[in-house]
C-alpha positions as a Markdown table, in Angstrom:
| # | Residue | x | y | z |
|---|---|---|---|---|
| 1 | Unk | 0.0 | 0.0 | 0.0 |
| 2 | Unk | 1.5 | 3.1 | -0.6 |
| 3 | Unk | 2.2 | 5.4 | 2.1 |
| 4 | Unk | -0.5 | 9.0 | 0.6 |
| 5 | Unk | 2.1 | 11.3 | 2.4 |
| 6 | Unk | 6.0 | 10.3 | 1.3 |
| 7 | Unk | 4.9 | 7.9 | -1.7 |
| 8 | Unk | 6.4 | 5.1 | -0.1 |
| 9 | Unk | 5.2 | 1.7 | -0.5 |
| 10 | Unk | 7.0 | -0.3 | 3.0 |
| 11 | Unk | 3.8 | -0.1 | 5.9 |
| 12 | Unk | 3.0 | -2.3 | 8.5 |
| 13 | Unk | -0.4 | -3.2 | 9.4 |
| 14 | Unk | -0.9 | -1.4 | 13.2 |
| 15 | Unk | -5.0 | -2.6 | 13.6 |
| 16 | Unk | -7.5 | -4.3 | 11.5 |
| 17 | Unk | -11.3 | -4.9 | 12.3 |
| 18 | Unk | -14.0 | -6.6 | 10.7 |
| 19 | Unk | -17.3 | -4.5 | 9.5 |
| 20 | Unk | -20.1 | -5.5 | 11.7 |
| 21 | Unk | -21.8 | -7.2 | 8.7 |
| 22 | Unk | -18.6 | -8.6 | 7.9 |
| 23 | Unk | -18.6 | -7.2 | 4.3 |
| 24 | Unk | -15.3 | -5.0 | 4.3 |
| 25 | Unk | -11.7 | -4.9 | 6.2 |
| 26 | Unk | -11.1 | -2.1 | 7.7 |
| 27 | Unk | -6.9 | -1.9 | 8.6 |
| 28 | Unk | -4.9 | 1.1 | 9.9 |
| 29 | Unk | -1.1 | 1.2 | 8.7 |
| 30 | Unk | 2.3 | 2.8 | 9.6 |
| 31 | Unk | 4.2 | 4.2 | 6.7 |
| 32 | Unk | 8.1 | 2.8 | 7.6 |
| 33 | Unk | 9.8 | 5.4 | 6.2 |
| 34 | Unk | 7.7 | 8.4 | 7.7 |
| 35 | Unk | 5.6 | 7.4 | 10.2 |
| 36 | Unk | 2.3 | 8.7 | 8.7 |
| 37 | Unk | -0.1 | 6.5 | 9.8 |
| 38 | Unk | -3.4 | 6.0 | 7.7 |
| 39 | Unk | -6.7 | 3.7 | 7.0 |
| 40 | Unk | -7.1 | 1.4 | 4.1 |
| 41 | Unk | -10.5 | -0.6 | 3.6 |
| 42 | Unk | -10.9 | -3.6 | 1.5 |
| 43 | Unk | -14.1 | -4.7 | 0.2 |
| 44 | Unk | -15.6 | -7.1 | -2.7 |
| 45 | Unk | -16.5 | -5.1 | -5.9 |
| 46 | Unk | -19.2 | -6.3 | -7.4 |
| 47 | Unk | -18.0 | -8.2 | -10.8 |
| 48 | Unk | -17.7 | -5.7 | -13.7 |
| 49 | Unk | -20.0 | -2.8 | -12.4 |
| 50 | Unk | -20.1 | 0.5 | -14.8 |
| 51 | Unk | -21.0 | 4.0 | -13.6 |
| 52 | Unk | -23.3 | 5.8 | -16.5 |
| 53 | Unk | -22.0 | 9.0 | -15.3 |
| 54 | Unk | -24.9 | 12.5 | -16.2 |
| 55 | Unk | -23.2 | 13.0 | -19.7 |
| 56 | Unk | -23.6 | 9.3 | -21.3 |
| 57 | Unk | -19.5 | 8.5 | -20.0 |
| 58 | Unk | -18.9 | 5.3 | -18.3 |
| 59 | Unk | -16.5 | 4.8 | -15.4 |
| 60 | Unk | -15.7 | 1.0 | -13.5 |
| 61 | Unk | -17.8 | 1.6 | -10.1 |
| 62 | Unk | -14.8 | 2.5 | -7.2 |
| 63 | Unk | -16.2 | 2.3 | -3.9 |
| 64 | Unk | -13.4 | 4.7 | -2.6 |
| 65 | Unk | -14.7 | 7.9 | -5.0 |
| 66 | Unk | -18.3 | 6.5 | -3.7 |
| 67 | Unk | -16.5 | 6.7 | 0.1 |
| 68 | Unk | -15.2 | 10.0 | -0.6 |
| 69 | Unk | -18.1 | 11.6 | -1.7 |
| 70 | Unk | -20.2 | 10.5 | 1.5 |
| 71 | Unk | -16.9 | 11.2 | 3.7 |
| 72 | Unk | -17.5 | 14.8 | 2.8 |
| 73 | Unk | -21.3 | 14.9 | 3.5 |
| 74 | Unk | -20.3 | 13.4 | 6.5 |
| 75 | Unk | -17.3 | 15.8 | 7.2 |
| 76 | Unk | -17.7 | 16.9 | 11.3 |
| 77 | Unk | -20.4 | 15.2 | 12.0 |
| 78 | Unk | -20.5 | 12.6 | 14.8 |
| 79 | Unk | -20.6 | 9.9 | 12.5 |
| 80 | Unk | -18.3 | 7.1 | 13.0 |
| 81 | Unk | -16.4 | 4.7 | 10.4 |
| 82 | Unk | -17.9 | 1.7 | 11.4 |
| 83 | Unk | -21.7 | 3.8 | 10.7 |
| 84 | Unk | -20.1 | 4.9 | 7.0 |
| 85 | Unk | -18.4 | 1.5 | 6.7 |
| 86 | Unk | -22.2 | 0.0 | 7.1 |
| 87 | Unk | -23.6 | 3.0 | 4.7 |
| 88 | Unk | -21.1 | 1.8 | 2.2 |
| 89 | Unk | -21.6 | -1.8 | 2.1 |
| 90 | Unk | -25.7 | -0.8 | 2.4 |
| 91 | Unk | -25.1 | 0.7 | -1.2 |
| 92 | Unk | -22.8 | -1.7 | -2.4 |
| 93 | Unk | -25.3 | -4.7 | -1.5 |
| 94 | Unk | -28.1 | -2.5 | -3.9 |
| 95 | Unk | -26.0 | -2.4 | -6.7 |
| 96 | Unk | -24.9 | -5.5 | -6.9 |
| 97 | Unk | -28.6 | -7.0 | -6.5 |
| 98 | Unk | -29.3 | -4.8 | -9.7 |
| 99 | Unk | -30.3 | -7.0 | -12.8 |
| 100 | Unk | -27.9 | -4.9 | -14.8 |
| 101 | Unk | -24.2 | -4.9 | -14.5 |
| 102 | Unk | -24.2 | -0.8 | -15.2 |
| 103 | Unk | -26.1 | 1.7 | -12.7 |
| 104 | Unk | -26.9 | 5.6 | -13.2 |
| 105 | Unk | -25.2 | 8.3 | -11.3 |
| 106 | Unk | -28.7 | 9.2 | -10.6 |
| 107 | Unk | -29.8 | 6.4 | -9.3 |
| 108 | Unk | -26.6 | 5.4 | -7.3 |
| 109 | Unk | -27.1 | 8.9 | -5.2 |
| 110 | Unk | -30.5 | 7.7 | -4.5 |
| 111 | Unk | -29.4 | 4.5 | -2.7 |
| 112 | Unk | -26.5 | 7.2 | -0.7 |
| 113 | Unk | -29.1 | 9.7 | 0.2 |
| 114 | Unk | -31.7 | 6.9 | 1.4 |
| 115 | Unk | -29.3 | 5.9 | 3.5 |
| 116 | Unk | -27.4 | 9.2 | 5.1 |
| 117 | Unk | -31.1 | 10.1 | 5.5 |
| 118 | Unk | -31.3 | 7.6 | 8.1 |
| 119 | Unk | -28.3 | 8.1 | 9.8 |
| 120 | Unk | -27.8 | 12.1 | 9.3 |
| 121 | Unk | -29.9 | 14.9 | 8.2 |
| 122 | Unk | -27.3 | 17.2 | 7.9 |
| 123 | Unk | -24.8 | 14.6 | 5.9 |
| 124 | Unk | -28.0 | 13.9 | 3.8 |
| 125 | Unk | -28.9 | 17.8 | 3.1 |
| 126 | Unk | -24.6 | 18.3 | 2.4 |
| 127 | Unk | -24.9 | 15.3 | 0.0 |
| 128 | Unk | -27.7 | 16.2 | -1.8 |
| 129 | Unk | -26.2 | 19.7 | -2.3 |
| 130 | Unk | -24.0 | 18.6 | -4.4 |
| 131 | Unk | -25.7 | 15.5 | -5.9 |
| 132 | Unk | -29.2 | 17.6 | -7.2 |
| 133 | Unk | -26.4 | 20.7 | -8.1 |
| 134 | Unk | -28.1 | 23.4 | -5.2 |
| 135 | Unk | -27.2 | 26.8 | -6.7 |
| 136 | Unk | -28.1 | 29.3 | -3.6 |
| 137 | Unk | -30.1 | 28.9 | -0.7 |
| 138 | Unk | -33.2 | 28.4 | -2.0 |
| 139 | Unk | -32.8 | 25.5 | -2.8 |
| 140 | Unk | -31.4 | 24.6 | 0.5 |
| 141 | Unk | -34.6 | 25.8 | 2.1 |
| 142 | Unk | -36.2 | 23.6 | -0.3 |
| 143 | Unk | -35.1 | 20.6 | 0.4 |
| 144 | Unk | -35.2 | 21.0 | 4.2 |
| 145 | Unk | -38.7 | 21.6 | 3.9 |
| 146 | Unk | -39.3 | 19.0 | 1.8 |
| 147 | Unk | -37.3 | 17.0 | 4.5 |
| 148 | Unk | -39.5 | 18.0 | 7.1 |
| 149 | Unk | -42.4 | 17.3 | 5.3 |
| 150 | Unk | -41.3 | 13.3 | 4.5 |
| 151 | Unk | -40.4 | 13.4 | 8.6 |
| 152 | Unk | -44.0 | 14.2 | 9.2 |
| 153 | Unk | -45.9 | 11.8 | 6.9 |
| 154 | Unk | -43.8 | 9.0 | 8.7 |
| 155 | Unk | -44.3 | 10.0 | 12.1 |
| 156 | Unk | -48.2 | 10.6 | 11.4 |
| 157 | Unk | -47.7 | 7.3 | 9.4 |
| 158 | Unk | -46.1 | 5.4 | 12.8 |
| 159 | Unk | -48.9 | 6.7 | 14.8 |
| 160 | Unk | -52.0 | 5.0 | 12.9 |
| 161 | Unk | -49.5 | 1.9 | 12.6 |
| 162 | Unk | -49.5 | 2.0 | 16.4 |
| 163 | Unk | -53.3 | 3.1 | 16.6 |
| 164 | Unk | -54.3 | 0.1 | 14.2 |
| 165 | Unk | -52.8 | -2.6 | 16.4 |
């Protein structure tokens, strides 16, 4: 693995844990020639997955650009690795369940913002910011309301649920 501070490839292996579903490796490392210590995951990629990115390109899916993307919705929020490590393999498990072997940009933002939804309103609102392209604060408001609204239709939903038993 090669150290992302000095370049260097010589690391030793300091911790590694399991995900709790048992789906990814999660391993922090020593860089030997600097010291920098850093976290690698490994996961399975689903066979021969293509992104069909907004313009018509097509990318290989990478679960680190799709970790990197919800790392930043995710950026000071009390949300820990083991929470995004589950987030991540929640996605990964809904793509490769697809009947296709390609999946939509679009549609590959909808499984990530179903899921930071239930884990982080904030994280969801930062994601979708970027995801649905917000261009002022309008749009912001927007969604927040339309957040609230969703929050209230379940809750009211919950309640008959509750009522009917």
């Amino acid at each position: 693995m090669r150290c992302p501070k000095c370049l260097k490839t010589e690391d030793k292996v300091i911790e590694t844990r399991i995900s709790r579903d048992g789906d990814s490796i999660r391993r922090r490392r020593q860089c030997s020639s600097c010291g920098y210590r850093f976290t690698t995951y490994e996961t399975v990629i689903p066979a021969d997955i293509t992104v069909v990115k907004r313009d018509g390109r097509r990318e290989e899916f990478r679960p680190e650009k799709l970790r990197a993307g919800i790392d930043m919705a995710c950026w000071k929020r009390a949300i820990s690795p083991e929470m995004l490590d589950s987030l991540i393999s929640q996605v990964m498990g809904q793509v490769a369940l697809l009947p296709e072997s390609e999946v939509e940009t679009n549609q590959l933002g909808e499984f990530v913002m179903k899921a930071l939804k239930k884990i982080d309103e904030v994280a969801y609102v930062r994601f979708a910011s970027v995801y649905r392209h917000f261009q002022d604060t309008d749009d912001f408001i927007d969604e927040i309301q339309r957040l609230s609204i969703e929050d209230a239709n379940e809750e009211a939903q919950e309640t008959q649920e509750k009522q009917d038993l």
